[in-house]
PDB file of N, CA, C and O in Angstrom:
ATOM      1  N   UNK A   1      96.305 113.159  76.418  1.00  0.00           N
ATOM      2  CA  UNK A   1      97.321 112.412  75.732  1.00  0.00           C
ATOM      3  C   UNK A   1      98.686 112.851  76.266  1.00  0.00           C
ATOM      4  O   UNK A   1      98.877 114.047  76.488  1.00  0.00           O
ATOM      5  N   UNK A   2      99.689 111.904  76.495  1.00  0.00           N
ATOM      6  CA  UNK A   2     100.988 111.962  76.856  1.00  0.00           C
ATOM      7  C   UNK A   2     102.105 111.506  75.803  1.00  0.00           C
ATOM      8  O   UNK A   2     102.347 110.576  75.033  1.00  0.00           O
ATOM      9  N   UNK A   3     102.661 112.773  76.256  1.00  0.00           N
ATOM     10  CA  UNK A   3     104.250 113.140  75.083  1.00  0.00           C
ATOM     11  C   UNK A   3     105.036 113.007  75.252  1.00  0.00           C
ATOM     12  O   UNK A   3     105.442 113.433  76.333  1.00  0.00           O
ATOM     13  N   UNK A   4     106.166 112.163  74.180  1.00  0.00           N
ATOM     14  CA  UNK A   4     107.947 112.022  75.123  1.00  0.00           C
ATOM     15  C   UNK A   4     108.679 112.526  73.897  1.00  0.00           C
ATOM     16  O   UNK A   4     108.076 112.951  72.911  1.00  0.00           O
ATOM     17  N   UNK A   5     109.688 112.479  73.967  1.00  0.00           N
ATOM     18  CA  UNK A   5     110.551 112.886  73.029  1.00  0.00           C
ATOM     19  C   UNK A   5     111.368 111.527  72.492  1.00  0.00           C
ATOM     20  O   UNK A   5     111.198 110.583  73.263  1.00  0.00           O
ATOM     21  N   UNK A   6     112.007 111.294  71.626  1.00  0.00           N
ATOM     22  CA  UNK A   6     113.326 110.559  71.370  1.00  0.00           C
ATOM     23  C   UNK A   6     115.163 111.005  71.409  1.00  0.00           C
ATOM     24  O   UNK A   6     115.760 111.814  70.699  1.00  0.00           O
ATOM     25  N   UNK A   7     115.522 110.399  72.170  1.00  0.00           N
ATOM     26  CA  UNK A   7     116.505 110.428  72.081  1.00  0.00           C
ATOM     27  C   UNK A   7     117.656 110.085  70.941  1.00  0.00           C
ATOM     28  O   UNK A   7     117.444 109.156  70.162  1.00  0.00           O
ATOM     29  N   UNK A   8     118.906 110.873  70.858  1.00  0.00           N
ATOM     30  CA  UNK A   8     119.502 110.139  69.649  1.00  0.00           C
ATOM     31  C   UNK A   8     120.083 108.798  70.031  1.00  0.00           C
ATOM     32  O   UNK A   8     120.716 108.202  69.161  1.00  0.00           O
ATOM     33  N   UNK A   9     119.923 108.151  71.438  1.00  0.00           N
ATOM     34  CA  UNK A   9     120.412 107.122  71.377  1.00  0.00           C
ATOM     35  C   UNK A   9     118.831 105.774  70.848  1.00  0.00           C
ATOM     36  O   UNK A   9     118.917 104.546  70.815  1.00  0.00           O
ATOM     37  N   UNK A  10     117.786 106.507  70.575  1.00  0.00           N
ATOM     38  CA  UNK A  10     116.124 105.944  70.356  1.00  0.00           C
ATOM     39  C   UNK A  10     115.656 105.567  71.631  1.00  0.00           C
ATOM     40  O   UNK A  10     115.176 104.437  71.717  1.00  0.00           O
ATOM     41  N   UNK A  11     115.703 106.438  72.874  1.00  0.00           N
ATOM     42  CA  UNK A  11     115.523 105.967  74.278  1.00  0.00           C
ATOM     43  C   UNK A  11     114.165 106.958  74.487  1.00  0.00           C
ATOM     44  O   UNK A  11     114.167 108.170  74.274  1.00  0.00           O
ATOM     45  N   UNK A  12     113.156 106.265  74.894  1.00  0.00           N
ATOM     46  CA  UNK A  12     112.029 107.784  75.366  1.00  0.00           C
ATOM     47  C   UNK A  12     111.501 107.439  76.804  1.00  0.00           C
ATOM     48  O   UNK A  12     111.467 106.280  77.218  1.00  0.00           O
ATOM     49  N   UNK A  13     111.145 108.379  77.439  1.00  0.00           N
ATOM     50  CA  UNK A  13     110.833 108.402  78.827  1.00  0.00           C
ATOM     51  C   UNK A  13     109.620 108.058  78.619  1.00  0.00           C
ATOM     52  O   UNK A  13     109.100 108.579  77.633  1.00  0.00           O
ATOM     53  N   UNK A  14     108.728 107.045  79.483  1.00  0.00           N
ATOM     54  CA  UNK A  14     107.356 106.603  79.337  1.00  0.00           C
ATOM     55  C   UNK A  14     106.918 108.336  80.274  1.00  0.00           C
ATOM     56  O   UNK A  14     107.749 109.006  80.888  1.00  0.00           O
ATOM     57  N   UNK A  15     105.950 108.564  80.168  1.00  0.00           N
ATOM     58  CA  UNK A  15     105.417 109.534  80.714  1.00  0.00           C
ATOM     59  C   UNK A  15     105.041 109.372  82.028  1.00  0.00           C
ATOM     60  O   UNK A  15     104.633 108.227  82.221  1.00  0.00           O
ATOM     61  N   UNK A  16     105.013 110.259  83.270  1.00  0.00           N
ATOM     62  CA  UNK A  16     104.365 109.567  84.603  1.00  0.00           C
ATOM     63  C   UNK A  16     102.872 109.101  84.725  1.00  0.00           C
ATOM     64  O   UNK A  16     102.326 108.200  85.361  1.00  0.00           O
ATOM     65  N   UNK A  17     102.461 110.003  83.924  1.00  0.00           N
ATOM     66  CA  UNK A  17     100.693 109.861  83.498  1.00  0.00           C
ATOM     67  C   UNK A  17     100.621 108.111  83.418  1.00  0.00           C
ATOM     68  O   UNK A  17      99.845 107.412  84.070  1.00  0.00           O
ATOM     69  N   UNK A  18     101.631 107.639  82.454  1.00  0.00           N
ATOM     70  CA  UNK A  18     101.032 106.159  81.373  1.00  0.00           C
ATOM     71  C   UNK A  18     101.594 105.632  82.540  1.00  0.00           C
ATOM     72  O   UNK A  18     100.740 105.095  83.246  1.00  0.00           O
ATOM     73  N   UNK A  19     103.041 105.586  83.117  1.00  0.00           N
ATOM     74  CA  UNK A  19     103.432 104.518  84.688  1.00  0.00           C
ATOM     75  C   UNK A  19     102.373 104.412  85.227  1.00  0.00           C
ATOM     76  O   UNK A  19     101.895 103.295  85.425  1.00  0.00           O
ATOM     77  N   UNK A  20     101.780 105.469  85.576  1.00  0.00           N
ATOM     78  CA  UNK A  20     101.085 105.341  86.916  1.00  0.00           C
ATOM     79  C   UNK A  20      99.810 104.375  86.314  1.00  0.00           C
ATOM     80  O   UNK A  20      99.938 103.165  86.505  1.00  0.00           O
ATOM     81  N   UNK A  21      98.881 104.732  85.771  1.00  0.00           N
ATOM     82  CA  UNK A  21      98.104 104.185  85.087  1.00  0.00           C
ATOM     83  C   UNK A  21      98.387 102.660  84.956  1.00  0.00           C
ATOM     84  O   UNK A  21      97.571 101.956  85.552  1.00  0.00           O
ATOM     85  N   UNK A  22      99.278 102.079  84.363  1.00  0.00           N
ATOM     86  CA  UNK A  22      99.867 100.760  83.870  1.00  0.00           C
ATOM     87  C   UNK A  22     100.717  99.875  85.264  1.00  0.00           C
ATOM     88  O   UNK A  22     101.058  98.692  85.261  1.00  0.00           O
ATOM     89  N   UNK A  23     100.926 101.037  86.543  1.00  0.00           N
ATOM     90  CA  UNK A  23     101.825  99.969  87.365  1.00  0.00           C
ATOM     91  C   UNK A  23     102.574  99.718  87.262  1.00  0.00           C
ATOM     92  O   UNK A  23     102.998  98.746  87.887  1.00  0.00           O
ATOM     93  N   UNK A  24     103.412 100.482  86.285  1.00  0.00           N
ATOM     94  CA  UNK A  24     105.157  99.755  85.613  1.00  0.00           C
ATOM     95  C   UNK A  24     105.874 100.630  87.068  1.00  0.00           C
ATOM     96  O   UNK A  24     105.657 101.650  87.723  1.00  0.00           O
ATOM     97  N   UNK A  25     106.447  99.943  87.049  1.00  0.00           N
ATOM     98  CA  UNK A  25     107.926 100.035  87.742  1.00  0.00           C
ATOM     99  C   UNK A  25     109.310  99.759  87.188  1.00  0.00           C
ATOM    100  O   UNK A  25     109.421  99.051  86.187  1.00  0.00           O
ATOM    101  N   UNK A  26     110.417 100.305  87.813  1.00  0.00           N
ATOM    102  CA  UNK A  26     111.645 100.304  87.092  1.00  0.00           C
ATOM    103  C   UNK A  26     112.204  98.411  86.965  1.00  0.00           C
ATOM    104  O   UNK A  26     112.522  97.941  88.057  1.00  0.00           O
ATOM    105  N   UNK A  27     112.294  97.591  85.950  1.00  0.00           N
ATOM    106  CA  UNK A  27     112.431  96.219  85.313  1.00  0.00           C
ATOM    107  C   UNK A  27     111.116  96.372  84.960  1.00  0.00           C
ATOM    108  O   UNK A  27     111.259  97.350  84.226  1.00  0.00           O
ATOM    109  N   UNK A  28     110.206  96.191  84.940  1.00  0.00           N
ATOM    110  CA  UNK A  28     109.017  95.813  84.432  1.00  0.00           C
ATOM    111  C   UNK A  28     109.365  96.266  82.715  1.00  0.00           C
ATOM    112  O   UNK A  28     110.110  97.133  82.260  1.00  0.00           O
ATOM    113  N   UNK A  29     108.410  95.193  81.998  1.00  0.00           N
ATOM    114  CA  UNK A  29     108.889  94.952  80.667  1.00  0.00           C
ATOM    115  C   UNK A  29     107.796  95.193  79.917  1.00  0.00           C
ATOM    116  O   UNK A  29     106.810  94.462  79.825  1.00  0.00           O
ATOM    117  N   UNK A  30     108.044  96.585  79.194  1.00  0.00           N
ATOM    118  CA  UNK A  30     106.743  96.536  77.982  1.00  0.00           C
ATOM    119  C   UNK A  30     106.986  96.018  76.738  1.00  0.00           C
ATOM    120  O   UNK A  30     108.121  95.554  76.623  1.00  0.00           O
ATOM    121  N   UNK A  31     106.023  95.921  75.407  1.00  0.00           N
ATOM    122  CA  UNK A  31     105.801  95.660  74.673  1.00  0.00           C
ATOM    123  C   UNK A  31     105.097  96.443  74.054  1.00  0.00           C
ATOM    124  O   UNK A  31     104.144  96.948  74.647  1.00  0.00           O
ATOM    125  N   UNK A  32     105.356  96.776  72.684  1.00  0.00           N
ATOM    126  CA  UNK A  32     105.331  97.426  71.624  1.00  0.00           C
ATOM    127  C   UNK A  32     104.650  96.694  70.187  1.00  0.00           C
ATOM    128  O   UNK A  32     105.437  96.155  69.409  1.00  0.00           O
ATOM    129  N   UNK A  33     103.167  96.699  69.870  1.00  0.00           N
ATOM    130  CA  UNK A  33     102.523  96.222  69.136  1.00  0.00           C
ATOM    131  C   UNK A  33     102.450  97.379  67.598  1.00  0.00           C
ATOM    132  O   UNK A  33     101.594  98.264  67.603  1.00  0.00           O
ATOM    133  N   UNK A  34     103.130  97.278  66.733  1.00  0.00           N
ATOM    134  CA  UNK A  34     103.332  98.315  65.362  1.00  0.00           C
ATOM    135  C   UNK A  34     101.919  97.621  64.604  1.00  0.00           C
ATOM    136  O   UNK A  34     101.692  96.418  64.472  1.00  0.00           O
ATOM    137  N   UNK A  35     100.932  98.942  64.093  1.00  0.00           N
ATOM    138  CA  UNK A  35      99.760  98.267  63.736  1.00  0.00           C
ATOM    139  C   UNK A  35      99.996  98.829  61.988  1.00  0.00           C
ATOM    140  O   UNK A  35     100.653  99.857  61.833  1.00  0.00           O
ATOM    141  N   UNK A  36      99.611  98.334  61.137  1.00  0.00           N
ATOM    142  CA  UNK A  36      99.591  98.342  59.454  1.00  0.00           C
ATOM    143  C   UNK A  36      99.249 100.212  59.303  1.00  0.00           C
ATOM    144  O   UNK A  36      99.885 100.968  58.569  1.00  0.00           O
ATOM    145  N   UNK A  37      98.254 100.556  60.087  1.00  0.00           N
ATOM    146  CA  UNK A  37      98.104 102.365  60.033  1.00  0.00           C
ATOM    147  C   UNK A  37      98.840 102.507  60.614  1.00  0.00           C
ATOM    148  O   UNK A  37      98.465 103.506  61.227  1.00  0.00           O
ATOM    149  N   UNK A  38     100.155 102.157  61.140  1.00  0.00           N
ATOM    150  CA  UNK A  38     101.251 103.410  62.049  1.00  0.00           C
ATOM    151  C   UNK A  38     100.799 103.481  63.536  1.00  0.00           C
ATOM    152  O   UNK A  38     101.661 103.556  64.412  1.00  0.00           O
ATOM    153  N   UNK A  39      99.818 103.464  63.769  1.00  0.00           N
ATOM    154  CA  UNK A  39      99.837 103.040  65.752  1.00  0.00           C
ATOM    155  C   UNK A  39     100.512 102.171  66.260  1.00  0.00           C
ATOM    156  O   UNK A  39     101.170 101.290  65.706  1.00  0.00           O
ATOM    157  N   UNK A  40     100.358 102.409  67.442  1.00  0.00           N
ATOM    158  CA  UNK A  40     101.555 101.470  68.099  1.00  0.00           C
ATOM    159  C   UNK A  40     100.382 101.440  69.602  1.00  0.00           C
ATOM    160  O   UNK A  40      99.823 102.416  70.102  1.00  0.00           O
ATOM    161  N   UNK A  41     100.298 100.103  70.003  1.00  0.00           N
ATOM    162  CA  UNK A  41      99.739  99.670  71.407  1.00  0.00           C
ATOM    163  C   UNK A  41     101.292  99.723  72.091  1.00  0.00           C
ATOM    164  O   UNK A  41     102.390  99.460  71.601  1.00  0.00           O
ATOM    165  N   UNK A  42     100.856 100.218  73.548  1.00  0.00           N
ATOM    166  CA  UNK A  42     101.962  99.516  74.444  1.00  0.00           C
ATOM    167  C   UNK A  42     101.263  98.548  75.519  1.00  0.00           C
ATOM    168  O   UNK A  42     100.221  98.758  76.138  1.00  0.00           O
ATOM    169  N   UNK A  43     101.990  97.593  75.568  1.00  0.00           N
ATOM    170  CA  UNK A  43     101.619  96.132  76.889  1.00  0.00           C
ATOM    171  C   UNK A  43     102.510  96.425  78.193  1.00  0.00           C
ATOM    172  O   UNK A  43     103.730  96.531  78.326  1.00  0.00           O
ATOM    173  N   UNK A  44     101.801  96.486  78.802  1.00  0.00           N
ATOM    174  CA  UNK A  44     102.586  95.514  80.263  1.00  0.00           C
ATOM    175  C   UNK A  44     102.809  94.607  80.261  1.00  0.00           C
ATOM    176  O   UNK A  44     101.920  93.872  79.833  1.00  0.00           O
ATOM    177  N   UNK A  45     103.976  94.006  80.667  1.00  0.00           N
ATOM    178  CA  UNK A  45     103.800  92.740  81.409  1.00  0.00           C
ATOM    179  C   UNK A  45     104.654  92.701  82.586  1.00  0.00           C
ATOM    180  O   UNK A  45     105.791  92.240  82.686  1.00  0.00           O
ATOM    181  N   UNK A  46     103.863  93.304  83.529  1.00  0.00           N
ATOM    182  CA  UNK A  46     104.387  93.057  84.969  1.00  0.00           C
ATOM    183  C   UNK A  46     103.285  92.860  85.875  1.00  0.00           C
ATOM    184  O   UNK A  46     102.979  93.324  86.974  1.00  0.00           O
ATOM    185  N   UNK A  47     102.730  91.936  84.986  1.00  0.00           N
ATOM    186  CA  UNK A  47     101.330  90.926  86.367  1.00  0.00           C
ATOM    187  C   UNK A  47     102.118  89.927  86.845  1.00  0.00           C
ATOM    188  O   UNK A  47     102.789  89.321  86.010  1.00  0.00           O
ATOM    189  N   UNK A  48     102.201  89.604  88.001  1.00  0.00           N
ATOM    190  CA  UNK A  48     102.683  88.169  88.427  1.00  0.00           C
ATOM    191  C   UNK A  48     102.290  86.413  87.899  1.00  0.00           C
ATOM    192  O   UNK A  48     101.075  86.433  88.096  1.00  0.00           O
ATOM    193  N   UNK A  49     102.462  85.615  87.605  1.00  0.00           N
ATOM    194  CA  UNK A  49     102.528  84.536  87.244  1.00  0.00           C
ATOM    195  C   UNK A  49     101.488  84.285  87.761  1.00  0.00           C
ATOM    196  O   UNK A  49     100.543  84.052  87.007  1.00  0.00           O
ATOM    197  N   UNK A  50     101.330  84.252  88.843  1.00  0.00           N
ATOM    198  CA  UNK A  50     100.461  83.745  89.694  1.00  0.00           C
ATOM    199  C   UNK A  50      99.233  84.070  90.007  1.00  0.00           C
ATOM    200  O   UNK A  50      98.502  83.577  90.866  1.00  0.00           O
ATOM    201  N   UNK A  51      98.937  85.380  88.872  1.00  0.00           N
ATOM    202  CA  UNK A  51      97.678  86.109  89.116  1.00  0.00           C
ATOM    203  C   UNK A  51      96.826  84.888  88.008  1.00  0.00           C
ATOM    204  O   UNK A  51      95.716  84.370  88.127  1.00  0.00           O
ATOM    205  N   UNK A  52      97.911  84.725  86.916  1.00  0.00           N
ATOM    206  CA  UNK A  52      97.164  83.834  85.696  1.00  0.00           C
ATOM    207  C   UNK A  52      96.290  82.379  86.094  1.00  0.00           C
ATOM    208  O   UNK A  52      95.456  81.919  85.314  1.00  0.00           O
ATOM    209  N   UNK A  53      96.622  81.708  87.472  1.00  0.00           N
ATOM    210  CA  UNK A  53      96.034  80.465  88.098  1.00  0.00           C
ATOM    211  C   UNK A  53      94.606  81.194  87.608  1.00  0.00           C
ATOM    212  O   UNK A  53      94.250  82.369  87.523  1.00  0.00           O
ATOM    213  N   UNK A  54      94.012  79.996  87.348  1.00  0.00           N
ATOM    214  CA  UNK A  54      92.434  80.040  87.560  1.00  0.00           C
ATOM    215  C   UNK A  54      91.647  80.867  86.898  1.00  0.00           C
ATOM    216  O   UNK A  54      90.490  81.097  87.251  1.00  0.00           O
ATOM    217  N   UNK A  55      92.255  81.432  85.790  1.00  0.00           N
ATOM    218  CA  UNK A  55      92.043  82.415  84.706  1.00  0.00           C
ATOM    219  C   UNK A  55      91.132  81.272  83.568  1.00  0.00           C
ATOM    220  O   UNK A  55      90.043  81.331  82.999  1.00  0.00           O
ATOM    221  N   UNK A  56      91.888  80.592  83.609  1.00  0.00           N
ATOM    222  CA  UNK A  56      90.902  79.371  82.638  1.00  0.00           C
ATOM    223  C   UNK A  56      89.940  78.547  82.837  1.00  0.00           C
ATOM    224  O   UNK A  56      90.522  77.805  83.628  1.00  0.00           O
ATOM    225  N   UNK A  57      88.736  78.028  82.709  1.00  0.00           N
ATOM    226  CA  UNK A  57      87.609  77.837  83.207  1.00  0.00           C
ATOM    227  C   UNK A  57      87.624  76.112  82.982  1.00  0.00           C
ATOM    228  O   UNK A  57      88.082  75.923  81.855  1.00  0.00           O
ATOM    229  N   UNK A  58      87.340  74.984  83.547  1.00  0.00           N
ATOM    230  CA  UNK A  58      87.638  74.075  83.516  1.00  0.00           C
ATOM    231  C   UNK A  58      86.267  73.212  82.365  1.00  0.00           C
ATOM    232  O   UNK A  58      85.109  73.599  82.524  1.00  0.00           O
ATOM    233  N   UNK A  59      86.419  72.616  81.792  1.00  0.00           N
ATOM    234  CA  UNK A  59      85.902  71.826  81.089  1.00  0.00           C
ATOM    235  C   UNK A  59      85.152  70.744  81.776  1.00  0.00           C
ATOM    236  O   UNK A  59      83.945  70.715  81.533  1.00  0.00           O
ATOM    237  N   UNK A  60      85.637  69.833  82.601  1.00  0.00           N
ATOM    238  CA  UNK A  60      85.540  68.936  82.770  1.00  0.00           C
ATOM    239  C   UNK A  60      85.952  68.779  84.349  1.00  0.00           C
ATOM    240  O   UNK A  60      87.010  69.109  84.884  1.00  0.00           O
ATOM    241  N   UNK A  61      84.415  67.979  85.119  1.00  0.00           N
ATOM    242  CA  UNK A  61      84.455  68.122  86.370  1.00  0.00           C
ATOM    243  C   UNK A  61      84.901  67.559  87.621  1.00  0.00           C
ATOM    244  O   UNK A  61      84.731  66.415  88.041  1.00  0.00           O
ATOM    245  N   UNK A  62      85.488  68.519  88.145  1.00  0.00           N
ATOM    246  CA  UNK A  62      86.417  67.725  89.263  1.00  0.00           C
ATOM    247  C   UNK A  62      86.934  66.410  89.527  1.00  0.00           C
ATOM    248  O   UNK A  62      85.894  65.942  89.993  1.00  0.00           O
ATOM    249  N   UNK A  63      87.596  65.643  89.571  1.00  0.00           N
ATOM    250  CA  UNK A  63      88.079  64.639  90.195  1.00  0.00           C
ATOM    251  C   UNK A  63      87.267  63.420  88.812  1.00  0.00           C
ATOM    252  O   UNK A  63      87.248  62.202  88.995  1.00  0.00           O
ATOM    253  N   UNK A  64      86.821  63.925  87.837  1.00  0.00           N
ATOM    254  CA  UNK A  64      86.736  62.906  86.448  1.00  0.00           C
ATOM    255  C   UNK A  64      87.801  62.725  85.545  1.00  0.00           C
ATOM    256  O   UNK A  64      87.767  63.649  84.732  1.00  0.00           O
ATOM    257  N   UNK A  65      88.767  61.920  85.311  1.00  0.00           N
ATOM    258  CA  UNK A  65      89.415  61.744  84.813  1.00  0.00           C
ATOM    259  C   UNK A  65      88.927  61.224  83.081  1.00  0.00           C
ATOM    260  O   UNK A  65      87.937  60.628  82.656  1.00  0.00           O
ATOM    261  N   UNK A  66      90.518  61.951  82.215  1.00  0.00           N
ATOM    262  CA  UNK A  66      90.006  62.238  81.133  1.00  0.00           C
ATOM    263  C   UNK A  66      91.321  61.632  80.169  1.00  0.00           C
ATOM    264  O   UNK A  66      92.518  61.914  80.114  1.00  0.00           O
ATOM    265  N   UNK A  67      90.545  60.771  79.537  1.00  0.00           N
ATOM    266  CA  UNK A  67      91.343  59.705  78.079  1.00  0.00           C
ATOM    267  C   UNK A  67      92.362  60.763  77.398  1.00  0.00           C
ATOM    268  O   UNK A  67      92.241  61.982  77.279  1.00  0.00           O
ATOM    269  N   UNK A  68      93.319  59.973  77.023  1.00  0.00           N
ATOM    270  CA  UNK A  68      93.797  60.857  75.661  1.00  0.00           C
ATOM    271  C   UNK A  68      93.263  61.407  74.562  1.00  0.00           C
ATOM    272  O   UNK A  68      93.470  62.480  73.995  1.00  0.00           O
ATOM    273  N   UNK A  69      92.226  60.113  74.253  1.00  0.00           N
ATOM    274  CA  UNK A  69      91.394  60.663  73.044  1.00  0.00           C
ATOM    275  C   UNK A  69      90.548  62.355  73.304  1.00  0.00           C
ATOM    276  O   UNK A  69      90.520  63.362  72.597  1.00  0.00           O
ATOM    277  N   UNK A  70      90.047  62.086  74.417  1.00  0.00           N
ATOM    278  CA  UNK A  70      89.263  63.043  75.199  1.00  0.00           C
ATOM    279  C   UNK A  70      90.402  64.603  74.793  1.00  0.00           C
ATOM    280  O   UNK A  70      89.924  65.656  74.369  1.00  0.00           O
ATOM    281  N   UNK A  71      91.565  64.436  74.991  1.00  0.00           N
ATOM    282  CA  UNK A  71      92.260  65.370  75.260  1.00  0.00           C
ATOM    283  C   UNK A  71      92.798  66.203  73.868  1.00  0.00           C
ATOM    284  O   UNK A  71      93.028  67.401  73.708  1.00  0.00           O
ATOM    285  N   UNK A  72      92.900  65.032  72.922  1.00  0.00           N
ATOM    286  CA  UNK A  72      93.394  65.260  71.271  1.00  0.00           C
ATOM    287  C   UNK A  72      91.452  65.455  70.708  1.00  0.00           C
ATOM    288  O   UNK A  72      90.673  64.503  70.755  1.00  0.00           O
ATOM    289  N   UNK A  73      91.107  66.657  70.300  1.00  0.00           N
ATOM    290  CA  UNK A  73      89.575  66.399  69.866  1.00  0.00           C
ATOM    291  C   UNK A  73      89.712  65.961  68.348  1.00  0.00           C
ATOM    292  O   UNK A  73      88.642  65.718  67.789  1.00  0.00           O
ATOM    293  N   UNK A  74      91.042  65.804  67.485  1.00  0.00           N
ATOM    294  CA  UNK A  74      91.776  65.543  66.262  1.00  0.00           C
ATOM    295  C   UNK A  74      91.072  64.564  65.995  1.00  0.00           C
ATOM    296  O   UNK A  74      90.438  64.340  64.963  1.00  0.00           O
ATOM    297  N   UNK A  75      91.216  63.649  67.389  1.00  0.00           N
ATOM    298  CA  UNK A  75      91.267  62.672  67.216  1.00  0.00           C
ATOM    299  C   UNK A  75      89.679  61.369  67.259  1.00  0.00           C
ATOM    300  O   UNK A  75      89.372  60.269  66.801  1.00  0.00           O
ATOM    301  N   UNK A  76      89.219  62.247  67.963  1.00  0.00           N
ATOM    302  CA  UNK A  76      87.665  61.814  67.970  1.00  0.00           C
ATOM    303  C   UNK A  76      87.071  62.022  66.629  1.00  0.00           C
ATOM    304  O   UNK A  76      87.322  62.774  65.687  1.00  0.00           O
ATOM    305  N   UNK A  77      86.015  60.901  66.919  1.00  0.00           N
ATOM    306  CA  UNK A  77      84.908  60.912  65.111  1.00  0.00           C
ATOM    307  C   UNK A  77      84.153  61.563  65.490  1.00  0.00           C
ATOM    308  O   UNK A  77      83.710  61.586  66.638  1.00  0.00           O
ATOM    309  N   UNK A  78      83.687  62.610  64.068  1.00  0.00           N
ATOM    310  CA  UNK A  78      82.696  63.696  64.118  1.00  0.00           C
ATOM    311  C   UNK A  78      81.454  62.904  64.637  1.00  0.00           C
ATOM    312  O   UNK A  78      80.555  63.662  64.273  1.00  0.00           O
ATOM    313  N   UNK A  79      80.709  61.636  65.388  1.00  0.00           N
ATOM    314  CA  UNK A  79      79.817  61.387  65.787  1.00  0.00           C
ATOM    315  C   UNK A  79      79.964  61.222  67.453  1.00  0.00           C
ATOM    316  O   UNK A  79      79.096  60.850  68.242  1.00  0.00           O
ATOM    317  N   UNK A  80      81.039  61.532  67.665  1.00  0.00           N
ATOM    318  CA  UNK A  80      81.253  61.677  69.461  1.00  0.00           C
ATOM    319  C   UNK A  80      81.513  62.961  69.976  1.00  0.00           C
ATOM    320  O   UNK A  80      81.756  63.107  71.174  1.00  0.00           O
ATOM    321  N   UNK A  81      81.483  64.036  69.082  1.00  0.00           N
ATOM    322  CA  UNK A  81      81.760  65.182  69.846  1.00  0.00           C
ATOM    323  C   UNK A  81      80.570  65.944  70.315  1.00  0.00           C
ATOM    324  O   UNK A  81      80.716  66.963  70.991  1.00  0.00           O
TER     325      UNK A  81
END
């Protein structure tokens, strides 16, 4: 486990242990998740945009084109889905 201190301005040094581990670099932007017991997650987010392409799995196959209705499922009757 890795330890920082607080500053009186509330500034803490991420530890080199958690950088290295996580890939942060100096701009890279974390996030701070406060949980109901008092933990706290920290996030990265310094993946590129571009890693996210193709992360989502497609529904519906290639080159089939797809209705509005198709697209709103609101909107379809519970006997077409």
């Amino acid at each position: 486990m890795s330890e920082s201190t607080l500053t009186t301005k509330g500034q803490i040094t991420i530890p080199k242990a958690v950088r290295e581990t996580l890939h942060l670099e100096p701009g890279d932007k974390v996030y701070f998740d406060v949980r109901d017991d008092g933990t706290v997650l920290l996030m990265a987010r310094n993946e590129p945009l571009e890693k996210l392409f193709g992360m989502l799995k497609h529904k519906v196959r290639k080159g089939r084109r797809v209705s509005i209705e198709e697209m709103d499922p609101g909107s379809l009757d519970t006997h077409d889905r």
